[in-house]
Each structure stands twice: as structure tokens, then as C-alpha cells.
KOLKOL-520565 format. One record per residue (C-alpha): residue in one letter; x negated, y negated, z. Coordinates in steps of 0.5 Angstrom, whole numbers, plus 2048, in hexadecimal, padded with zeros to 3 digits. Layout:
N
AXYZ ...
This chain:
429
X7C08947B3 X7C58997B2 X7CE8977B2 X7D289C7B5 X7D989B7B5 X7DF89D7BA X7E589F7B8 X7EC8A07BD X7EE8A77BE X7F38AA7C1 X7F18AE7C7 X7EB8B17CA X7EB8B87CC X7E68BD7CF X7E08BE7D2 X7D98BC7D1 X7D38BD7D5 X7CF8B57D5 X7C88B57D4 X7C28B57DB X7C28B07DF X7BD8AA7DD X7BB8A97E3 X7B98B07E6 X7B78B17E0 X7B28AB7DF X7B08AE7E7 X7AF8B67E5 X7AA8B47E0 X7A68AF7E4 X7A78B37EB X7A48B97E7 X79E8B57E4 X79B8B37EA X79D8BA7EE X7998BF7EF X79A8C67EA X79F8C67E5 X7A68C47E5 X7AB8C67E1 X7B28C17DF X7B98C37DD X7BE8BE7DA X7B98B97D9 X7BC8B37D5 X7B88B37CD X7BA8AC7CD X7B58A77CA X7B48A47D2 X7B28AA7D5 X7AD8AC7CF X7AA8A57CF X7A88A87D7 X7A68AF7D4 X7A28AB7CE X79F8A77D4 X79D8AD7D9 X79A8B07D3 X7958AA7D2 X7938AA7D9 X7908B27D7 X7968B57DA X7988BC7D6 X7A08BC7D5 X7A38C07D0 X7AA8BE7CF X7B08C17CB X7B68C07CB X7BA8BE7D1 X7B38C47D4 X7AC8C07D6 X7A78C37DA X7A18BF7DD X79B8C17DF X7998BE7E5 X7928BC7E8 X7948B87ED X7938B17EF X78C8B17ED X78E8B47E7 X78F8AF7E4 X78A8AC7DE X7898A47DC X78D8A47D5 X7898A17CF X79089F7CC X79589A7CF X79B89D7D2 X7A189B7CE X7A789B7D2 X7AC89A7CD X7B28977CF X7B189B7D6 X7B28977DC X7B189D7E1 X7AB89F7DE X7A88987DE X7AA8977E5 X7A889F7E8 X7A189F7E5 X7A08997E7 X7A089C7ED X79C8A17ED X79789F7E9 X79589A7EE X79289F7F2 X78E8A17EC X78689F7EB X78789D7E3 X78A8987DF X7908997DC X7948947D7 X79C8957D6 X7A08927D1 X7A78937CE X7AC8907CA X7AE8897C9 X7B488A7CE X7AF88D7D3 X7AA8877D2 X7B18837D5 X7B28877DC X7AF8857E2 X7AA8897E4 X7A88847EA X7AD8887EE X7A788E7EE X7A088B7ED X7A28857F3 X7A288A7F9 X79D88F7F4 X79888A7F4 X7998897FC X7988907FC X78F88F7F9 X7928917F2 X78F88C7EC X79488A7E8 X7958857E2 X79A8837DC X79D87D7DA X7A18787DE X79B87A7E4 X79D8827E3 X7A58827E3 X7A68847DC X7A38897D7 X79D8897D5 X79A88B7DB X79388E7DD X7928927E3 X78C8947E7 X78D8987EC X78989B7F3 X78989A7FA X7908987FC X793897804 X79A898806 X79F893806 X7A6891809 X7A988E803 X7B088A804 X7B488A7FE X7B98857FB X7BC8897F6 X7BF8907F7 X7BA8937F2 X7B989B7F1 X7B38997EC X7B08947F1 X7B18997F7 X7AE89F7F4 X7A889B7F1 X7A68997F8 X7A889F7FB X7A38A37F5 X79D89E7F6 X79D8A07FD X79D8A87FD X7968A67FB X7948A0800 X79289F806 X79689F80C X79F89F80C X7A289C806 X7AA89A808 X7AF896804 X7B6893806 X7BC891801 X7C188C802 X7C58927FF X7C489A7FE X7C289B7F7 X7C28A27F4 X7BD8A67F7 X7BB8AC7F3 X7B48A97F3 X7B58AB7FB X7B88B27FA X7B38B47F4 X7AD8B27F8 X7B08B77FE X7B18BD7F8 X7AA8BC7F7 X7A88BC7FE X7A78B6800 X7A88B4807 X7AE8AD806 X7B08A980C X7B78A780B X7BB8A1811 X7C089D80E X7BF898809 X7B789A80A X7B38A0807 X7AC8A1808 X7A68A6806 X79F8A8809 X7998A7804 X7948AD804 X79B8B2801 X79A8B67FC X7A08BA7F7 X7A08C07F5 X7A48C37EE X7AB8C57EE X7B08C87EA X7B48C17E9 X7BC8C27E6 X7BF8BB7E4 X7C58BA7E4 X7CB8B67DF X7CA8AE7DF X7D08AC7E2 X7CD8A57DF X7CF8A97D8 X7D58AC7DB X7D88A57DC X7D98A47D5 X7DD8AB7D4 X7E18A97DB X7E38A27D9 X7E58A57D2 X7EA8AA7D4 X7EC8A67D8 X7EF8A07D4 X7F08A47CD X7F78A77CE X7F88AE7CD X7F18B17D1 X7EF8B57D6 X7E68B77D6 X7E38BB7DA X7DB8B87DC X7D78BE7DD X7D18BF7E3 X7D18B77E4 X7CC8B47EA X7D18B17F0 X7CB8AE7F3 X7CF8AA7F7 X7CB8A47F7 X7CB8A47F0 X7D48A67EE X7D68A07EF X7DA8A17E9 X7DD8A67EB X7E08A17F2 X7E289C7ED X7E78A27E9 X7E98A47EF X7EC89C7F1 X7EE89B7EB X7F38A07EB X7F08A67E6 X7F28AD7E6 X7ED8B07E7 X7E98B67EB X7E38B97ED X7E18C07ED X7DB8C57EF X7D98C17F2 X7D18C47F5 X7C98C27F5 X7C58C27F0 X7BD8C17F2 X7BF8BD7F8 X7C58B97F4 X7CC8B97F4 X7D08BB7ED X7D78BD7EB X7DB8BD7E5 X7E08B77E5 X7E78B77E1 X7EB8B17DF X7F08B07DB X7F48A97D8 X7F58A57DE X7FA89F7E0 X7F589A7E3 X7F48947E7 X7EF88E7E8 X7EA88E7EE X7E588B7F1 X7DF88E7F0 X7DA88A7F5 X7D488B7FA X7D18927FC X7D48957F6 X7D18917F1 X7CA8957F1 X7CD89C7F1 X7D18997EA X7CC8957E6 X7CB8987E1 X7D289A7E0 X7D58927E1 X7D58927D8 X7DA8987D8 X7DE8967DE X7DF88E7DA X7E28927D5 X7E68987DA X7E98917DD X7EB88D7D7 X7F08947D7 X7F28927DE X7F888E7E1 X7F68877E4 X7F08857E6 X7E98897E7 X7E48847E9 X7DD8887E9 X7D78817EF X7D28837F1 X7CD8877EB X7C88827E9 X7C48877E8 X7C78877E1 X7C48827DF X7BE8857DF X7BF88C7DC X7BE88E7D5 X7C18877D3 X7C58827D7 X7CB8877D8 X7D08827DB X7CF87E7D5 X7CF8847D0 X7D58877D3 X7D98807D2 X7D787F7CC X7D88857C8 X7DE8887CC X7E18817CA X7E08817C3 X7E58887C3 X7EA8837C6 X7E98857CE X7EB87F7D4 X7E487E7D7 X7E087A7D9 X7D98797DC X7D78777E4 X7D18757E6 X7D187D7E9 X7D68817E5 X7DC8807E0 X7E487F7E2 X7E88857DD X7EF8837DC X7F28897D9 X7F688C7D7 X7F488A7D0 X7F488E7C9 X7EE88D7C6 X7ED88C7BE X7E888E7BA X7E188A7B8 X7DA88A7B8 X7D688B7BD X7CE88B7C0 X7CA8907C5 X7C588A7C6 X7C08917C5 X7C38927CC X7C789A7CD X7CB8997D1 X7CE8927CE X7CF8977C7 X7D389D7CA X7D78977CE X7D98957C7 X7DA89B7C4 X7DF89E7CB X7E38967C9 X7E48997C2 X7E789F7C4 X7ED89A7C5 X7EC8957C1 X7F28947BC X7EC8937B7 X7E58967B5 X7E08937BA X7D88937B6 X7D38937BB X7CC8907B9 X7C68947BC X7CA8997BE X7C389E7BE X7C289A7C4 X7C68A07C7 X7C18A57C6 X7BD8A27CB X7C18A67D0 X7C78AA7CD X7C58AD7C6 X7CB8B17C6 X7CF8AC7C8 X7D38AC7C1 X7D38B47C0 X7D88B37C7 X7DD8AF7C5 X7DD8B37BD X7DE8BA7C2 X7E38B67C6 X7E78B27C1 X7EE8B57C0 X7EE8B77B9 
């Protein structure tokens, strides 16, 4: 368990390039493993996350080399695939656990998963309910919602599955199972969720039927190899945002940022808060949007952050409670229950965390009230072995009147290796 300690500094100034998107990442590897030819990946994220997906495709015979932010996969097509002889650790990988699950519904093998412990607390019911409508055979604990989970997969029939949840891995794992099944696969949402699944399996050349809230696919499609350019996590680019907008005396520069537009709801949240902030080169990159956003230190005011507007932002809900303890008024953040069921239960991380360093905060039954603007002291904090808690808590120390220590503070490596190498860059010195 390693201790990491945050002191306040005086500024931040610069610019940084944030590592690869997580989830183009997760997909490039996943996409390239079971398409035809090879597929080579640019920017790819070497975090623990997206290695645990490498690790897993490996064990199920698929040849990937992979260095630095380079990976090249040699695939062999769906059938390419092989009956792994190991069990397939996931780590702390929601993504991969929930994605491979649908593909490997439609594999004729038996394949285990298992990750972490904090995997073996989510809920995969979400997945392994409409699977099993599907004809995939799938057990675990609690009737196969939670890890660890036996697969069999073989003969599966397309379904049209209503979703209670606005959820890109459900989404995308229903929507895998059914390039390999019989007949149309649709899924509808209650929100639009992030859509890279969608843009990539049409980069691969797979046929993607979009109407509103509903996307749908054909079974029988093949994807064939690509040359796949994945741009910066805007999720990692929150934490940079956030930051040079409350330390006084900053102005940073995030290079080659993913815009996609159901996932920068961050950059909507700045905007109504009143940062100072521009985008600019602005182009598209492998059927993606990216740019170059500038922001500086930001008179700011509390919102309401609510409805539609909490999938494209979920991931970034730690980042924006500490954004808004720096606000004038009230910022009030309803509708993400979906925090409970993260890496940890983040409304209650969140509160109780930011708390201890003296926020005005309190958890509701859907999100948090942030009374600001607050000054923010010293203290000892946890990550709970959750990334995006550890970097919150270190952003809160670059304002904090004391040293901010924060336990686990590994946890961050899952998605942002780099992340401290950044504020040392940036940090006026």
C-alpha cells in the first residue's frame, strides 16, 4: 500500500499530453483480437486495466505484442479464438469483464473470469440477464451477478434488450454477442451513453444501425484489421481541467483530447460554471473528435448537474465535487446512482474523503450538495484502491492549506500512470 503526499502549490503552467483513452483502448485490443488481419494501435493506455485486457486475449491464443503506448494483434477472426486453459483474470477491469463477456457468449468453449476484490462487489446481472436470453450459459455467484463467472458459449439468437440503465459496457456487450448471433440485436437506453463501441465497430467495418436512443447490428458480421489512433482520455483530462481551474495563477494546455460528444460532459460542466477556457484544432481522428483545450484559473459558480448530462460525466463526478467545493453557491449533482456501483461506492467516497479536508458536502440518495466556496486544510486521506478517488484527492491537495496524504494512492496507475510526472511538469516552480 503506498502513501502519497500532495502539498499546495503556487500555479500550474504548461502543456501536457494525457495518456489514451481507456475506453478506445480497452476496444482497439478487443476489436483487433477478434478481426481479421492485424491490427496495429497507436496511443494505447498501458495502464493496469487495459493490460488486464491484453493478458486475457492472450490467454485465449491470440498474438499481441505490445510496447509502450504500440500494440499490434494478429487476428484470426471470431473463430480464431481458443478455449483458454487458465482463468481469465480481469483485475480491476469493469470494461473488460463486462465486453468479454460478450463475446465470449458466442464462443463454443468454456472460459472462467475473475478479478479483483473490488470487481467481485459489481454487479454483472446487468450483462449476464440479457446474455442468457440470448442462449449463452453463464453462472457465478448470487445467480451469475457477480465474479467469479463460468461461461459457455455457442449457439445465440438476437434480441431486442431494453435497458434500465444508461450503460456503454452493457450496451456494447449485448451488441458484440450479437455480431455472432442469429438474426438483429437492438439495444434502447433510457440516455445515450458513450458510443465509441459504435464508432469503432464501423472503423472495423461492421454495418451499425443508429434511431435515437436504439442502436442495432446484424449477426453474421465479420471486422476486419485497422490502424486504430487513440486519442487523450478526456476522463484523465478532467483532473488537469479541474486543476487549472482552481489553482490560482494557471493556465494549461491538454493536448489531442477525445471530444466525443457523449462523453465531454466535463467540458459542458466548465463552461456553465463560468471557466475560462478554449478549444482549439479541433479534427477527426479515426471517426473520433479531438482537440486541444486551454483553461485558465476561473471565477466559478455552482450548477446543477442532473438528467441526460450525468452518463456523458460519471467518471468525472469525484473531480467536479472537488471543482465545486471552489464555486460560489450551491452545486447540486441527482441523478448518478450509478456511483454506487463503481469501483467503490462513490457518492459515499466522495463525501466522506473531500470531508475530512473540510468540504461543505453531503451525500443524497442520488449524488451530493457542495456548498463552496470553501478553503480546504490538510489531512489523511484513502483511494479505497479506486483511481479516480486517489487523483481527486490529490487535485484537493493542490489547494489545500495543508499536506493532503493519500492512502493507495497506486490505485491511480490503473488509468493515469503518468498522472504525478504531470502536476511535477506543470507545477510552477
Amino acid at each position: 500500500m503506498t502513501l502519497k503526499t500532495v502539498k499546495k502549490v503556487a500555479g500550474l503552467n504548461g502543456a501536457i499530453k494525457v495518456p489514451g483513452d481507456k475506453s478506445i483502448s480497452h476496444r482497439a485490443v478487443m476489436f483487433g483480437a477478434i478481426a481479421n488481419g492485424t491490427t496495429t494501435v497507436e496511443g494505447f493506455l498501458p495502464g493496469e486495466d487495459c493490460l488486464s485486457t491484453i493478458s486475457c486475449f492472450k490467454k485465449l491464443g491470440v498474438h499481441i505484442e505490445q510496447a509502450g503506448e504500440k500494440v499490434k494483434i494478429e487476428g484470426k477472426g471470431w473463430d480464431g479464438l481458443e478455449e483458454p486453459s487458465e482463468i481469465l483474470d480481469v483485475g480491476n477491469s469493469g470494461t473488460t469483464t463486462r465486453l468479454m463477456l460478450g463475446i465470449l457468449a458466442t464462443r463454443p468453449f468454456h472460459s472462467v473470469l475473475i478479478g479483483d476484490d473490488s470487481i467481485a462487489k459489481r454487479p454483472m446481472a446487468r450483462v449476464t440477464d440479457p446474455l442468457r436470453e440470448m442462449g449463452a450459459e453463464i453462472d457465478g455467484r448470487n445467480e451469475g451477478n457477480f465474479t467469479p463467472l463460468s461461461v459457455r458459449g455457442g449457439s445465440t439468437k438476437g434480441i431486442h434488450f431494453q435497458s434500465k440503465v444508461a450503460s456503454a459496457q452493457v450496451k456494447s456487450a449485448i451488441l458484440l454477442a450479437g455480431l455472432q448471433s442469429e438474426g438483429t440485436t437492438s439495444v434502447s437506453e433510457p440516455a445515450l451513453s458513450r458510443d465509441h463501441t459504435e464508432r469503432m465497430l464501423e472503423a472495423y467495418g461492421v454495418t451499425v444501425k443508429r434511431d435515437g436512443l436504439t442502436v442495432s447490428v446484424e449477426g453474421g458480421q465479420a471486422l476486419t484489421a485497422q490502424h486504430i489512433v487513440v486519442p487523450g482520455d478526456v476522463s484523465s483530462a478532467a483532473f488537469f481541467l479541474v486543476a487549472a481551474a482552481i489553482v490560482p495563477n494557471s493556465r494549461v494546455t491538454l493536448e489531442g483530447v477525445g471530444l466525443n460528444p457523449t462523453r465531454s460532459g466535463i467540458i459542458d460542466v466548465l463552461e456553465k460554471m463560468g471557466a475560462s477556457m478554449e478549444i482549439r484544432n479541433e479534427k477527426m481522428v479515426g471517426g473520433e473528435p479531438i482537440g486541444d483545450i486551454t483553461i485558465s484559473t476561473s471565477e466559478l459558480q455552482g450548477i446543477e448537474i442532473s438528467g441526460d448530462l450525468i452518463p456523458r460525466l460519471i467518471d468525472e463526478i469525484p473531480v467536479i465535487a472537488v471543482l465545486a467545493t471552489q464555486a460560489k453557491g450551491k452545486t447540486v449533482i441527482k441523478d448518478a446512482e450509478e456511483l454506487k456501483v463503481k469501483e467503490t461506492n462513490r457518492i459515499d467516497t466522495v463525501v466522506s474523503e473531500l470531508s475530512k479536508l473540510g468540504a461543505n458536502i453531503k451525500a443524497t440518495e442520488d449524488g451530493m450538495i457542495i456548498e463552496g466556496m470553501t478553503s480546504l486544510h490538510g489531512g489523511a486521506v484513502s483511494s479505497y484502491g479506486d483511481h479516480r478517488i486517489g487523483m481527486a484527492m490529490a487535485i484537493a491537495g493542490l489547494i489545500s492549506e495543508g499536506e493532503v496524504a493519500i492512502e493507495r494512492s497506486e490505485a491511480i496507475a490503473v488509468s493515469y500512470p503518468s498522472f504525478f510526472e504531470h502536476i511535477a511538469k506543470l507545477e510552477n516552480k
